[in-house]
N, C-alpha and C positions, 0 to 999 in steps of 0.2 A: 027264327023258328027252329026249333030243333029236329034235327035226320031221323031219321029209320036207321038206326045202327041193323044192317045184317050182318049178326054175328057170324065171324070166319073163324079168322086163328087170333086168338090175343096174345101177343108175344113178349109185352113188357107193361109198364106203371110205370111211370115216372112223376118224380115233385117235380115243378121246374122251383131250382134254387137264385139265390139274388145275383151267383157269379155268371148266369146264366140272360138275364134282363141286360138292356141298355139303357139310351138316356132316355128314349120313350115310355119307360116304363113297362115296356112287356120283353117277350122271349125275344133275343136277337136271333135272325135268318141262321147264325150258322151252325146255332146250339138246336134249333130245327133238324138239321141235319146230321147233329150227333146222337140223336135221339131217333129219330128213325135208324141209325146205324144200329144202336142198341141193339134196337130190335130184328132188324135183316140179321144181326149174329146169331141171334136166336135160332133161326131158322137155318141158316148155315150150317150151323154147329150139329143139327138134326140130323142135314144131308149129308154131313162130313165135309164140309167144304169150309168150314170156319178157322180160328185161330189153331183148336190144337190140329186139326191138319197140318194147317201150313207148318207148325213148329214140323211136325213128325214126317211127313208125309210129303213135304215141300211141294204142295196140291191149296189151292186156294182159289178166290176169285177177285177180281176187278176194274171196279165199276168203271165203263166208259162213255156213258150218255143218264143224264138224269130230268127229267121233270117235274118239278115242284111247284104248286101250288100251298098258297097261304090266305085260307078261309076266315078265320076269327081268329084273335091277338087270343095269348092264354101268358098270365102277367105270374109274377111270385108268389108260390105257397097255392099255384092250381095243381090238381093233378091231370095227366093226361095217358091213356089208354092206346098203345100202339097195336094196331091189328094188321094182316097180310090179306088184303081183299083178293089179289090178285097174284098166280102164279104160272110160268108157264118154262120151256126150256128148249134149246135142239139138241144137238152133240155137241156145243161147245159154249153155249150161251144161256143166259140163265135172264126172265125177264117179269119182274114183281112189282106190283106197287104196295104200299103199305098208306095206310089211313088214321091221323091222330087225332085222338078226340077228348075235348076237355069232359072229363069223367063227371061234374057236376053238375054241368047242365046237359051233356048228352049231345052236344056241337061238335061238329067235324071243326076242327082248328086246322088241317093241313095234308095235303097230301102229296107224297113221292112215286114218280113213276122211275125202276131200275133199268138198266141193258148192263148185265155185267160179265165179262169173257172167263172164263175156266182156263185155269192158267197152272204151268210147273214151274214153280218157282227155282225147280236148278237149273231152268236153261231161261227163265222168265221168256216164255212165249206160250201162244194159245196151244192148247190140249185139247186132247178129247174126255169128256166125261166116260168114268168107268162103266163098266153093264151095273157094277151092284148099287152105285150111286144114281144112275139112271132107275132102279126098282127103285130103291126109298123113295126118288122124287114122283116116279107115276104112283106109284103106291096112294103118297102120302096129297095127290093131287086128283087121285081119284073120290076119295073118301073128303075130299070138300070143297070138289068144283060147283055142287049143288048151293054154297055160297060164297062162293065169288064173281066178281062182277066183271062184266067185258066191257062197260061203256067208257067211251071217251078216253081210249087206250091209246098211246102214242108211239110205242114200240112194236106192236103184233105181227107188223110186216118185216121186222128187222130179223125172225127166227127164219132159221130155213131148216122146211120142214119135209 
């Protein structure tokens, strides 16, 4: 039966392609998770936390605990919709899940729960998030907490807040 998609943030599209399927026939576990990455850059890249940081700014993040779930298989030539259901953060911690859904029939195919640390990549150890990147992220967490979901969250208690 197909979800209630409540629309959040939609951060990517993706085909899934053949190099991506195993001998099952559908998406292998790990291209799942290349794909939600996609999309978590997406987002990064908003907060300034993503690639061109890291190059410039030697400021990034990474991931240390992850939870995934895998609702319905999504085989070769589906397309699938990555959204940010969930977002939250303290001074040093950043904690999202993202929700993928096969775009044709409207089916949650899978979902990731994040915990990912704020990090300087010139001494690689935990940081504090900046004040101007802490506004983007309340900012951009105010404007659509109204759709996002708190249930069945397995990280919440890991923020300290």
């Amino acid at each position: 039966m197909p979800y209630k998609i409540i629309k959040s943030v939609l951060l990517t599209t993706k085909k899934i392609i053949k190099e991506w399927t195993d001998y099952n026939g559908h998406m292998n576990l790990s291209y799942y998770i290349l794909v939600f990455d996609i999309g978590a850059e997406v987002i990064l890249s908003k907060f300034k936390m993503g690639e061109q940081s890291a190059k410039t700014t030697k400021k990034s993040t990474m991931v240390v605990e992850t939870h995934t779930t895998y609702n319905q298989e999504v085989k070769e030539g589906d397309e699938v919709d990555v959204f940010l259901s969930h977002f939250d953060h303290d001074n040093k911690r950043l904690h999202y899940k993202l929700e993928m859904y096969d775009k044709a029939k409207n089916t949650l195919s899978a979902t990731t729960e994040v915990l990912s640390l704020y990090i300087d990549l010139s001494v690689r150890k935990v940081a504090e998030l900046e004040e101007e990147k802490k506004a983007i992220i309340d900012e951009f967490i105010n404007q659509n907490k109204s759709n996002f979901k708190s249930d069945n969250l397995k990280f919440s208690n890991k923020l300290k807040k």
